[in-house]
N, C-alpha and C positions, 0 to 999 in steps of 0.2 A: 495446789489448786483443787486437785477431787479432794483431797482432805475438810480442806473448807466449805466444797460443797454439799458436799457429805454431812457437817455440821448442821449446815443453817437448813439442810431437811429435815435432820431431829430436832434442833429446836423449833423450826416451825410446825413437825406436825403434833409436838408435845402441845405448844402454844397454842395451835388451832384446837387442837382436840380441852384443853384446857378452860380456853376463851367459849367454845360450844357446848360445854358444860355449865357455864358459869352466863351464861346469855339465855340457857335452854333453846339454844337452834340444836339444827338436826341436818349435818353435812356429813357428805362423806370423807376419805382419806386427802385426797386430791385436793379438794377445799379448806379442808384442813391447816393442809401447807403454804395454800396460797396465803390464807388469812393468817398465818402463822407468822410467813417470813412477810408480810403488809406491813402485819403488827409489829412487827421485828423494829420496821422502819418507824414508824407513828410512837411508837413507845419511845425510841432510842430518840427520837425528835424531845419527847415530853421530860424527859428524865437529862436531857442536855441542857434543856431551856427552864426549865421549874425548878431543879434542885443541884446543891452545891456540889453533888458526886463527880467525883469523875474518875469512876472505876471502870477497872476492864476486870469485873468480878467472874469470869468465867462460864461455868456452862450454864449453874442454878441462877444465875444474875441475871444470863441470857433467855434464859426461860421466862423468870419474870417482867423483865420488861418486856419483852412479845406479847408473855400473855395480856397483858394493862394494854399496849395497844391493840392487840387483835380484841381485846372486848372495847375499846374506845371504837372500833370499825365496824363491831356489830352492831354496837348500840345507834350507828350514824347511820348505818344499812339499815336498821329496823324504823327509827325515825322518817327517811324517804319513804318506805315500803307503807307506812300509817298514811305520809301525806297524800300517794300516790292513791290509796284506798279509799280515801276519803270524799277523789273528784268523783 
C-alpha cells in the first residue's frame, strides 16, 4: 500500500510538473501532484475510451498518460479562468 502510494506521487508530480511546462502555468510542488495524480485519472479515462491499448506499460506509460490528462485539466482550468475574465 505505501508502495503504491509512494508511486502515484512521483508519477504525479513528474506529470504535474510536465503538464506546467508544457501549458506554461506556474504551480508549485503541491499542485503539481494534485494535477498530476487528476491527470493520472482523465488520461487513464482517455486512453481507456479512444484507443485500442490495453497496457499496464509501467512507470514511463504512467507518466505519460498523466501527463496528456493533466494538460487536458489545464487547458479546461485555463478555458473557465478566460470565461470567468471576460464577465
Amino acid at each position: 500500500m505505501i508502495g503504491g502510494l509512494i508511486f502515484w506521487l512521483i508519477v504525479g508530480a513528474v506529470a504535474g510538473f510536465l503538464a506546467e511546462k508544457i501549458m506554461k502555468a506556474d504551480m508549485g510542488l503541491g499542485m503539481n501532484i494534485v494535477v498530476g495524480i487528476v491527470g493520472a485519472l482523465i488520461g487513464g479515462l482517455i486512453v481507456e475510451y479512444l484507443t485500442p491499448f490495453d497496457d499496464d506499460g509501467g512507470l514511463i506509460w504512467s507518466i505519460l498518460v498523466a501527463t496528456l490528462g493533466a494538460v487536458v485539466l489545464l487547458w479546461i482550468v485555463n478555458k473557465f479562468k478566460e470565461k470567468s475574465a471576460a464577465r
